[in-house]
C-alpha positions as a Markdown table, in Angstrom:
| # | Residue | x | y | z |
|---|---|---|---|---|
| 1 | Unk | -64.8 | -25.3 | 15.5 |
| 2 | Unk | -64.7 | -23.9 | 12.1 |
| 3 | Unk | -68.4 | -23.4 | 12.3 |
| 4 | Unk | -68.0 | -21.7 | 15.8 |
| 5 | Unk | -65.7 | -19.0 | 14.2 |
| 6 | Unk | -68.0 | -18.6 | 11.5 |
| 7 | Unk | -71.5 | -18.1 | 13.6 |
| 8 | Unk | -69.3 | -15.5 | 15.9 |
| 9 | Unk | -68.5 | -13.6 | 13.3 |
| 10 | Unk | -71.9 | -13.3 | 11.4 |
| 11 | Unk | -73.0 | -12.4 | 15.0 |
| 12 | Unk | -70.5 | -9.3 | 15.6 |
| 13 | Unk | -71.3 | -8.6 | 12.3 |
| 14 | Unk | -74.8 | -8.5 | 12.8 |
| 15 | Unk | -74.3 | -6.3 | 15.8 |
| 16 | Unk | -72.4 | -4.0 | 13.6 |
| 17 | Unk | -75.0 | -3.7 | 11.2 |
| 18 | Unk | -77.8 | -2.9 | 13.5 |
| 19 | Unk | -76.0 | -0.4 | 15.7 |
| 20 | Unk | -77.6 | 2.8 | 16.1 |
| 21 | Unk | -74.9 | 5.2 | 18.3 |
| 22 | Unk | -71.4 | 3.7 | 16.9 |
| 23 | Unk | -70.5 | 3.2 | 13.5 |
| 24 | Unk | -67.5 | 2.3 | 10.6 |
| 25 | Unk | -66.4 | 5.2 | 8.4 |
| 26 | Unk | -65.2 | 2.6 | 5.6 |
| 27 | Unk | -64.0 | 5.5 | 3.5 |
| 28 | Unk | -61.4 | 6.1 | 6.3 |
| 29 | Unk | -60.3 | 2.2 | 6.3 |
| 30 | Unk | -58.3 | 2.7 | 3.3 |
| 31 | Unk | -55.9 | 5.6 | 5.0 |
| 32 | Unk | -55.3 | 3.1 | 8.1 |
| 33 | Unk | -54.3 | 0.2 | 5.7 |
| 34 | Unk | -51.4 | 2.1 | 4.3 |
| 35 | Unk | -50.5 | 3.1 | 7.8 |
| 36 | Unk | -50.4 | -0.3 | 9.1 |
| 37 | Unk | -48.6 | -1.2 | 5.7 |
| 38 | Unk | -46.0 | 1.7 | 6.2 |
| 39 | Unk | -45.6 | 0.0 | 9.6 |
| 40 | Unk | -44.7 | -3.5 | 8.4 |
| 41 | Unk | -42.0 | -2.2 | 5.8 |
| 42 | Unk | -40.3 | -0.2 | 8.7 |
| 43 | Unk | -40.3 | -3.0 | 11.0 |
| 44 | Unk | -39.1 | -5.6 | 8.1 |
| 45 | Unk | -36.1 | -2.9 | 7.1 |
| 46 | Unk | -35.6 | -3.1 | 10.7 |
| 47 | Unk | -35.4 | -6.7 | 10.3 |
| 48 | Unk | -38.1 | -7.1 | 12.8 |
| 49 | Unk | -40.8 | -8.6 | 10.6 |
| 50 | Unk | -41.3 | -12.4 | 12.5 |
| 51 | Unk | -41.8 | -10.3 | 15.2 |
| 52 | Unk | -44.6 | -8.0 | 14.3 |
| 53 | Unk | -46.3 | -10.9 | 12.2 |
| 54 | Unk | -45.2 | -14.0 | 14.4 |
| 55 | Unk | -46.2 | -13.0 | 17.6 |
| 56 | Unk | -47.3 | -9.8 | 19.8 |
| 57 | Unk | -45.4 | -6.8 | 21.2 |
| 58 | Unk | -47.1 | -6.6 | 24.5 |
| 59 | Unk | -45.4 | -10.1 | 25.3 |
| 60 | Unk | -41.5 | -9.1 | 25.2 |
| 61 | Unk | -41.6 | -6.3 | 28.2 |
| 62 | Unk | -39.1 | -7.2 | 30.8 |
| 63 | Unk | -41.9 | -8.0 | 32.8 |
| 64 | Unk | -43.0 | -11.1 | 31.1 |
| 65 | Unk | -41.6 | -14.5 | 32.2 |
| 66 | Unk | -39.1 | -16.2 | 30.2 |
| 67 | Unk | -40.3 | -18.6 | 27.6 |
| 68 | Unk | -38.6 | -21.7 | 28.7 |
| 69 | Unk | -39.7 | -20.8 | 32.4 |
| 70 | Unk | -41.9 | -24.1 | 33.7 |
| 71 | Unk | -44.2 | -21.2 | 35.7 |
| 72 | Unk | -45.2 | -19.2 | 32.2 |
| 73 | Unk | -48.6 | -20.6 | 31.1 |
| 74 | Unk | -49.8 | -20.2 | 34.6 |
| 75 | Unk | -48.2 | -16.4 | 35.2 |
| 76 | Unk | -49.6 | -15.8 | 32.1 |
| 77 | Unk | -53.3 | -17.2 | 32.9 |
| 78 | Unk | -53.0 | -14.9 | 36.6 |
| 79 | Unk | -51.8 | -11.6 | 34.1 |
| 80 | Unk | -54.9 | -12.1 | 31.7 |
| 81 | Unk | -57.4 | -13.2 | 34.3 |
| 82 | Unk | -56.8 | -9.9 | 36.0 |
| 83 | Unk | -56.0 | -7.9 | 33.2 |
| 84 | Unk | -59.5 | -5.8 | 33.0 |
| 85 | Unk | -61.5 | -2.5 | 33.8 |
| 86 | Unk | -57.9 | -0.6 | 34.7 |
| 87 | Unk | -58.9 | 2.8 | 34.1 |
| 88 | Unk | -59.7 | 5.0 | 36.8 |
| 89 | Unk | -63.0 | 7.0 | 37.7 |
| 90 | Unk | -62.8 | 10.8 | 37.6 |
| 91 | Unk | -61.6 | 12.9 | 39.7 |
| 92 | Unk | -59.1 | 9.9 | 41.6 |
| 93 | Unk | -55.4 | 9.6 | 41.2 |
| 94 | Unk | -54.9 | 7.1 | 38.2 |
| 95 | Unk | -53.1 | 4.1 | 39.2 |
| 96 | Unk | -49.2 | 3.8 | 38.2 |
| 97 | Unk | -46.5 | 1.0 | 38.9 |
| 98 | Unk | -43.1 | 3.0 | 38.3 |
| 99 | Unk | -44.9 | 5.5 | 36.2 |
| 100 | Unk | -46.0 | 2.5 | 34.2 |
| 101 | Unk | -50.2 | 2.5 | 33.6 |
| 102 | Unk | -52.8 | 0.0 | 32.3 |
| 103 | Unk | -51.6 | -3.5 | 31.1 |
| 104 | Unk | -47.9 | -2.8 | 31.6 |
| 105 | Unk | -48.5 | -1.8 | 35.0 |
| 106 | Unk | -50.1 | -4.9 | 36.0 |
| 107 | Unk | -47.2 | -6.8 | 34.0 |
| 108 | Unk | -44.5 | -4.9 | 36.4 |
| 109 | Unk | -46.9 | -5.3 | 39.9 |
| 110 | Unk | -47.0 | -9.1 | 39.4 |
| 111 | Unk | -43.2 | -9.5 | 38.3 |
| 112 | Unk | -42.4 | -7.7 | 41.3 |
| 113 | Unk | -44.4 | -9.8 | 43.8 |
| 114 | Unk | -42.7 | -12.6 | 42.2 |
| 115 | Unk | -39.3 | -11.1 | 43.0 |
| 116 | Unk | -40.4 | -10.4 | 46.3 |
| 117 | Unk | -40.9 | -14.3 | 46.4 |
| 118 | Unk | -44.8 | -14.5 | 46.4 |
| 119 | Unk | -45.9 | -17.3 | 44.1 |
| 120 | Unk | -48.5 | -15.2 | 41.8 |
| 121 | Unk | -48.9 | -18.3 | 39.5 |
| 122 | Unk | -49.5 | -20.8 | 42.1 |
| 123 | Unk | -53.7 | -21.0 | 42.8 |
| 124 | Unk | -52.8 | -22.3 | 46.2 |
| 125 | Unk | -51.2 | -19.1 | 46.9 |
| 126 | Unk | -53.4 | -17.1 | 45.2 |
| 127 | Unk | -56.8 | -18.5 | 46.8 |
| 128 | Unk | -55.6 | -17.6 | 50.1 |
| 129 | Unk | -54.8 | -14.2 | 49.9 |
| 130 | Unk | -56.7 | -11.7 | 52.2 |
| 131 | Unk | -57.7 | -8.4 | 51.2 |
| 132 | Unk | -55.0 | -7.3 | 53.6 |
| 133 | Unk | -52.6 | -8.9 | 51.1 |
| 134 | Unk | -53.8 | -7.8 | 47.9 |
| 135 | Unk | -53.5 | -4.0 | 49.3 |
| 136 | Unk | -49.7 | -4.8 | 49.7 |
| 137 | Unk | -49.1 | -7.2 | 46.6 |
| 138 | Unk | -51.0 | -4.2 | 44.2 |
| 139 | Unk | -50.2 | -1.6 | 46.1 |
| 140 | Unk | -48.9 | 1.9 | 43.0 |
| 141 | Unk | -47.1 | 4.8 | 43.3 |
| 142 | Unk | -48.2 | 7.0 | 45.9 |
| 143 | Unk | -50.3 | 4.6 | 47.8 |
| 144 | Unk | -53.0 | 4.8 | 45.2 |
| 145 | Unk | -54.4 | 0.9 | 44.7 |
| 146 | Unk | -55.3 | -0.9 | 41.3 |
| 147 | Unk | -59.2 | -0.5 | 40.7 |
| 148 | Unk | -61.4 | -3.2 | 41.6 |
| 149 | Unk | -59.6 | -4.6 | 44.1 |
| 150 | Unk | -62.1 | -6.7 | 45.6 |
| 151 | Unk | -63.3 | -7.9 | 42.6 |
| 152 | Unk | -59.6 | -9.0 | 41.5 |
| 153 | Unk | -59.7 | -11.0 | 44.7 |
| 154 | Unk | -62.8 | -12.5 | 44.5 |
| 155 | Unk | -62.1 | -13.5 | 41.1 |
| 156 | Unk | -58.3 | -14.8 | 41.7 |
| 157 | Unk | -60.0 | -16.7 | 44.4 |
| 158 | Unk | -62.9 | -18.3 | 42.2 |
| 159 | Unk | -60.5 | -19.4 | 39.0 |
| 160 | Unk | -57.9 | -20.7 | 41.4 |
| 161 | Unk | -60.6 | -23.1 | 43.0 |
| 162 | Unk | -61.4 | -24.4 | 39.4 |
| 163 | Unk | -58.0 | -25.0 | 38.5 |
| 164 | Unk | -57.5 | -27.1 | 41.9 |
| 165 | Unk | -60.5 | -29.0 | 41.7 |
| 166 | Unk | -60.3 | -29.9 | 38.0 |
| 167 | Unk | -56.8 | -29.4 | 36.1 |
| 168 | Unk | -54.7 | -30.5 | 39.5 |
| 169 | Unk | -53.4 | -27.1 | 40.4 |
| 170 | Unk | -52.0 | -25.5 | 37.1 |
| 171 | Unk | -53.5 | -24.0 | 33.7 |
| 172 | Unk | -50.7 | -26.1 | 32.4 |
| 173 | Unk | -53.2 | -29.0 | 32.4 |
| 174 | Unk | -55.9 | -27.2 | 30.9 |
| 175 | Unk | -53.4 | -26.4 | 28.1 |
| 176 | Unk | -52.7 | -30.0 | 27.5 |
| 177 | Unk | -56.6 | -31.3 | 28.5 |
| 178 | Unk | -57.4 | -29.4 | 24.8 |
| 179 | Unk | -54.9 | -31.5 | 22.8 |
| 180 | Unk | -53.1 | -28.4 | 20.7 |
| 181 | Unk | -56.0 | -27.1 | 19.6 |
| 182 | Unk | -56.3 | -23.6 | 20.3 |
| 183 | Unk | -60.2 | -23.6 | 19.5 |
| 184 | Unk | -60.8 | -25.9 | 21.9 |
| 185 | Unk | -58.8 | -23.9 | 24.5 |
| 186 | Unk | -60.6 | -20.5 | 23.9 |
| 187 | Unk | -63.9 | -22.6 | 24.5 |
| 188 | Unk | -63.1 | -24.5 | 27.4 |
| 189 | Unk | -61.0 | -21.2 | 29.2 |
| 190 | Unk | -64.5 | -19.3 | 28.1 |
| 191 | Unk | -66.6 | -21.8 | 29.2 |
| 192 | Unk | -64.7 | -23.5 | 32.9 |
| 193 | Unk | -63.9 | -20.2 | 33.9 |
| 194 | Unk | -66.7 | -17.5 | 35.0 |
| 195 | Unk | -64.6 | -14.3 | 34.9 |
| 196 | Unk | -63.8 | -15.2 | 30.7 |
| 197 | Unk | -67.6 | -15.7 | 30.6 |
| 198 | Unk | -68.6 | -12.6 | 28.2 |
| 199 | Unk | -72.4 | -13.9 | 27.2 |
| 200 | Unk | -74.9 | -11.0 | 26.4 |
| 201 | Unk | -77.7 | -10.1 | 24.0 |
| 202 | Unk | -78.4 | -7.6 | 21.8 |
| 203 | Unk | -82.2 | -7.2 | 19.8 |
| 204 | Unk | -83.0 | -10.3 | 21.3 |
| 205 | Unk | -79.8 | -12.3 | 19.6 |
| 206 | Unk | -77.4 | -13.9 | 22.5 |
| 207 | Unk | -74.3 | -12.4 | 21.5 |
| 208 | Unk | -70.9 | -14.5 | 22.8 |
| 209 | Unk | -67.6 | -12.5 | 22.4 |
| 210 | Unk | -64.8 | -14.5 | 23.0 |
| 211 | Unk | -62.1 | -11.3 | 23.6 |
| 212 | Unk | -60.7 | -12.0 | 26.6 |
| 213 | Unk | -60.6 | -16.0 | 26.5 |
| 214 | Unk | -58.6 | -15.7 | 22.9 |
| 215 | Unk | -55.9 | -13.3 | 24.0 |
| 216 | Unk | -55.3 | -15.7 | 26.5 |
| 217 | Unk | -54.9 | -18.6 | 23.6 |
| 218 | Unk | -52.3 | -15.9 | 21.6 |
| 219 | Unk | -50.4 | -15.7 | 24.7 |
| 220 | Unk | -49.8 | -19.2 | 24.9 |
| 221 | Unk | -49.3 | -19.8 | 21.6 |
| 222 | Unk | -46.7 | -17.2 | 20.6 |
| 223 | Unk | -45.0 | -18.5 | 23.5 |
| 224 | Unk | -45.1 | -22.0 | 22.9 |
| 225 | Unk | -43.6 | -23.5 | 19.8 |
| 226 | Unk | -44.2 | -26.7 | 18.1 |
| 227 | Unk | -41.5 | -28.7 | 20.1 |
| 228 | Unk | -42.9 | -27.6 | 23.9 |
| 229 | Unk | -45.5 | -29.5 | 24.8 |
| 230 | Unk | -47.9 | -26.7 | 25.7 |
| 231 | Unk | -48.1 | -25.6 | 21.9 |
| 232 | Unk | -51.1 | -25.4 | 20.5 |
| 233 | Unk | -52.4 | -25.0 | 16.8 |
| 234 | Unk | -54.7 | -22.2 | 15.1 |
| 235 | Unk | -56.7 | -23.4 | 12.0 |
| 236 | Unk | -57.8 | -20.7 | 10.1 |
| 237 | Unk | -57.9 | -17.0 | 10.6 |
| 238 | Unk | -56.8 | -16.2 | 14.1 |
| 239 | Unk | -59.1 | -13.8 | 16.4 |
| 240 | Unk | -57.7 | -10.3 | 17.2 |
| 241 | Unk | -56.5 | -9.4 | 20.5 |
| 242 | Unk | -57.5 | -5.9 | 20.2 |
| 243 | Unk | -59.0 | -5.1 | 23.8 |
| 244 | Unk | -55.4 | -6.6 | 25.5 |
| 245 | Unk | -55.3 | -2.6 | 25.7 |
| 246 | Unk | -59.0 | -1.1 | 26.7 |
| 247 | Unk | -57.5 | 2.2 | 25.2 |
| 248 | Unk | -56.9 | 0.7 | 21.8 |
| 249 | Unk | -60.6 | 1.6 | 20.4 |
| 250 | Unk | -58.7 | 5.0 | 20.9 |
| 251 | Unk | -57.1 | 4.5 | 17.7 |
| 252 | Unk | -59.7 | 3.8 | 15.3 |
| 253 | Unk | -61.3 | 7.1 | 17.1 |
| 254 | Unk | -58.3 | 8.7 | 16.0 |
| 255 | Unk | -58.3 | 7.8 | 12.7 |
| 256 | Unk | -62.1 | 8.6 | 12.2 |
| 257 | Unk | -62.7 | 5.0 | 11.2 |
| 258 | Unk | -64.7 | 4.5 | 14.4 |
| 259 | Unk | -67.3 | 7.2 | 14.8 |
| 260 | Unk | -69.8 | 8.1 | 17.6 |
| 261 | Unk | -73.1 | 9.6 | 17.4 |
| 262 | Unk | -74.2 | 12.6 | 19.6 |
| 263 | Unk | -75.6 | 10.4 | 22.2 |
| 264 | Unk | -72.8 | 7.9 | 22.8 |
| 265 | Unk | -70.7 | 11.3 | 23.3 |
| 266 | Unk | -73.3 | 12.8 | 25.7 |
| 267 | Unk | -74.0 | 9.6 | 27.7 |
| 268 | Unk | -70.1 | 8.8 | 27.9 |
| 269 | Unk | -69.7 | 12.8 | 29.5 |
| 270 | Unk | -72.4 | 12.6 | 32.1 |
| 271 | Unk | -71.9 | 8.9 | 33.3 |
| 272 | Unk | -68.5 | 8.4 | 32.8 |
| 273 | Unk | -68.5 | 4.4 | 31.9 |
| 274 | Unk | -70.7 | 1.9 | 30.2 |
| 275 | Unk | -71.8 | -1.2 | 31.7 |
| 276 | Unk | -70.6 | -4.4 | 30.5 |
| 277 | Unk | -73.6 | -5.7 | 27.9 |
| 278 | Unk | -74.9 | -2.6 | 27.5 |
| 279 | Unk | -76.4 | -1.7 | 23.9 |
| 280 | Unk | -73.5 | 0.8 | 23.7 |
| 281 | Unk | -70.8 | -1.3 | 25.0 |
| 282 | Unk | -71.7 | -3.9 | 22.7 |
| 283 | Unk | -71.9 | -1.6 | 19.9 |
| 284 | Unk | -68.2 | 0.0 | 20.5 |
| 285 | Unk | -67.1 | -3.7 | 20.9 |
| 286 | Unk | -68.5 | -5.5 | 17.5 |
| 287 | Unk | -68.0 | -2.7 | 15.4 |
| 288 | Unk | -64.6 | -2.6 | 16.6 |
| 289 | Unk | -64.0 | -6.1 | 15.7 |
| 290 | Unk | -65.4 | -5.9 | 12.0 |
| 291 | Unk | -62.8 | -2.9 | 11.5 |
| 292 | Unk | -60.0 | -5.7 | 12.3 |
| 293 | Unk | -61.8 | -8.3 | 10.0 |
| 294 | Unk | -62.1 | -5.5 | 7.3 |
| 295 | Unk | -58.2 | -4.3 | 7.6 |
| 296 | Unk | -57.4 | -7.7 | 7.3 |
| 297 | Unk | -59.4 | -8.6 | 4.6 |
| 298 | Unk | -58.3 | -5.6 | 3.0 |
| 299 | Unk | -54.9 | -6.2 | 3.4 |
| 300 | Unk | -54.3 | -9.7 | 2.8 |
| 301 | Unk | -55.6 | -8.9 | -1.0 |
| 302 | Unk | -53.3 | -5.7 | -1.0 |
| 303 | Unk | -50.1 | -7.5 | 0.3 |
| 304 | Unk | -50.8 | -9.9 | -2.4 |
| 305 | Unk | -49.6 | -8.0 | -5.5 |
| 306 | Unk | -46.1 | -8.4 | -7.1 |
| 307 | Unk | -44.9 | -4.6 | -5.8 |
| 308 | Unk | -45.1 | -5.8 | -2.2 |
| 309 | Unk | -44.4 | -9.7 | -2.7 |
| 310 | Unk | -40.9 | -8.7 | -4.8 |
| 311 | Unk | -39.8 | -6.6 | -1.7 |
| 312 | Unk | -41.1 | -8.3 | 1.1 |
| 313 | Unk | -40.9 | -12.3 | -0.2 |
| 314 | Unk | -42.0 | -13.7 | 3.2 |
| 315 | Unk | -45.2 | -12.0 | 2.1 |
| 316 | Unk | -46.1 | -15.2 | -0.1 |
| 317 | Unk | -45.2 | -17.8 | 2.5 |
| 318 | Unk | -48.4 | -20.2 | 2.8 |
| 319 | Unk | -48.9 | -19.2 | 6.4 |
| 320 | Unk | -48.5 | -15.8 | 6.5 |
| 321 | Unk | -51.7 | -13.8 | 8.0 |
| 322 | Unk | -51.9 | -10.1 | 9.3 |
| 323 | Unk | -53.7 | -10.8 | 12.5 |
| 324 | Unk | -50.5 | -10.1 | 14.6 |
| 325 | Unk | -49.3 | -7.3 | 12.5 |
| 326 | Unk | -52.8 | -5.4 | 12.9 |
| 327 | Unk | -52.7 | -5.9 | 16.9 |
| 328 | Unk | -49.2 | -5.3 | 17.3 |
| 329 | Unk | -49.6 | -1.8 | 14.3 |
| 330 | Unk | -52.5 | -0.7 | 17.0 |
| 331 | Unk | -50.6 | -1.4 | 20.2 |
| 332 | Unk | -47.6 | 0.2 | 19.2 |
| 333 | Unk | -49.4 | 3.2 | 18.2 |
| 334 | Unk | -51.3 | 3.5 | 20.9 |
| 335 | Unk | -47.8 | 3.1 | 23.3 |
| 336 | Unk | -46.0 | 6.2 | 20.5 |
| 337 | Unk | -49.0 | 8.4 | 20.3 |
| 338 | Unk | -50.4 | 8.2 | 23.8 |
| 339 | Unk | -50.5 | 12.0 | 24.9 |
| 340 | Unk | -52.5 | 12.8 | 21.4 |
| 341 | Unk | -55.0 | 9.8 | 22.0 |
| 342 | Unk | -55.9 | 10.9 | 24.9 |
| 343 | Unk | -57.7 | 14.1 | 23.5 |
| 344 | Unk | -59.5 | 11.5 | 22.2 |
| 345 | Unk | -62.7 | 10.1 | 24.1 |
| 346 | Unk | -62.1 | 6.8 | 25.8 |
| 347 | Unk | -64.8 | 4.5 | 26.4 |
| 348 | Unk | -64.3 | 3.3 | 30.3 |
| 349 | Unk | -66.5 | 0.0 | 30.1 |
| 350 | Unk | -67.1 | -1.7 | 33.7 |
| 351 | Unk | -66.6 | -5.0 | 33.1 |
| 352 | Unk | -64.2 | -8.3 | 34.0 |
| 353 | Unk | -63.6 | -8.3 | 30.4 |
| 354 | Unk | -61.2 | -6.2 | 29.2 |
């Protein structure tokens, strides 16, 4: 599986090199580090440093379920498998949950059919439902419903059929049919399940991105710990879970550490949304990705040195790694500074993906 992390990476990185409309400002990479650094030393003053580096942000809203809840890993699969495309075409009413939009929206829709007593984990629930049903269960503020609401169905309907006819009725069992190791899991969830499929190519090179399959693994194992048996065990340097948030790109925009050319700009204004495996999408996506493998690269040789180790001594702890603290820096930011990101473009991608 080591190998597998290493081919991926030389392959978004390859991507990253050859693109032609989106590109890294490394100069700019520098500035961002000490922002994500400043970060860390508020949140360890605060003394909430396990939980910017241990596990992620987005997972302690109310509307999560409770960690010792025997329905969690498969709440958790239903949230991710429908948690993409969320953004709303121009010129329609953006779709809200209690003034909540995006990610934590869908967090508060499917907590509340759950408290309405539907069983939104259960994939003999969830392979039934009629469109009829759907309209109700995702039904926002002022009538207006979630994007894609067909697709969601037809989709809830097809992973609920795997799980049924191959793991006995619960993701649970996929969990434990990969034996702790959280490799394995992003693989088979990537591979078993076609909506976590994300297989394209770019210049001729088949390009697999495994975005949406891994923050499904980081969800299950910052909520399982070693003593549940549904933990699971990450060798190596984890994968980011950036595009949890389709509007997190936003940030790097921001920052002028992810620039586009004239083009991207132009083709974004007069079509409004990129196609899943388009050169573009693909482009926006990999060099994305090599920003987060560049921060952390960057800071994990920064955080090294006596200044920071002296006042933060959890720093030098053999397992320490900045993956979480980069995802949760970037989602946090995006949640403070949303009104001012949104002068920024965002790149609406149409796709099951993210």
């Amino acid at each position: 599986m080591q190998s597998q992390n290493k081919q991926d990476t030389d392959t978004v990185r390859y991507v990253a090199a050859q693109s032609q409309d989106v590109s890294i400002n490394m100069k700019k990479l520098t500035e961002l580090s000490i922002e994500v650094i400043a970060y860390m030393s508020r949140n360890y003053d605060n003394k909430n440093f396990n939980a910017v580096t241990r596990s992620y942000v987005r997972l302690s809203s109310e509307f999560h379920p409770d960690k010792d809840d025997n329905r969690a890993a498969d709440w958790l699969f239903v949230l991710n498998t429908l948690n993409f495309a969320l953004w709303t075409e121009k010129d329609m009413k953006e779709w809200k949950v209690d003034g909540l939009t995006g990610y934590v929206a869908l967090c508060a829709v499917i907590k509340r059919a759950i408290d309405d007593g539907k069983s939104m984990w259960d994939p003999k629930f969830y392979t039934t439902l009629s469109m009829v049903e759907m309209i109700r269960i995702f039904q926002g503020d002022d009538d207006v419903t979630i994007p894609r609401l067909s697709q969601r169905l037809i989709i809830l309907h097809e992973v609920g059929k795997v799980l049924l006819d191959h793991y006995n009725g619960t993701f649970a069992n996929c969990i434990k049919s990969c034996e702790h190791d959280a490799m394995k899991l992003m693989v088979t969830i990537h591979d078993k399940f076609p909506s976590y499929h994300d297989v394209t190519k770019y210049g001729g090179r088949s390009v697999k991105l495994y975005t949406k399959a891994w923050t499904l693994v980081a969800d299950i194992w910052a909520y399982f710990h070693l003593e549940h048996e549904l933990w699971i065990e990450i060798k190596g340097i984890k994968y980011s879970t950036i595009f949890a948030d389709y509007r997190m790109v936003q940030v790097f925009n921001h920052f002028n550490v992810l620039v586009y050319s004239k083009r991207f700009l132009d083709t974004l204004e007069k079509e409004a949304f990129f196609l899943h495996g388009s050169r573009e999408e693909l482009e926006m996506r990999c060099c994305s990705l090599m920003i987060i493998r560049y921060l952390h690269q960057m800071l994990m040789e920064t955080l090294k040195q006596d200044t920071f180790i002296k006042r933060i001594p959890e720093l030098k702890l053999p397992g320490f790694d900045c993956t979480c603290l980069l995802d949760n820096f970037l989602w946090d930011y995006r949640q403070v500074h949303d009104e001012q990101l949104k002068k920024n473009v965002l790149c609406n991608v149409y796709t099951e993906n993210y």
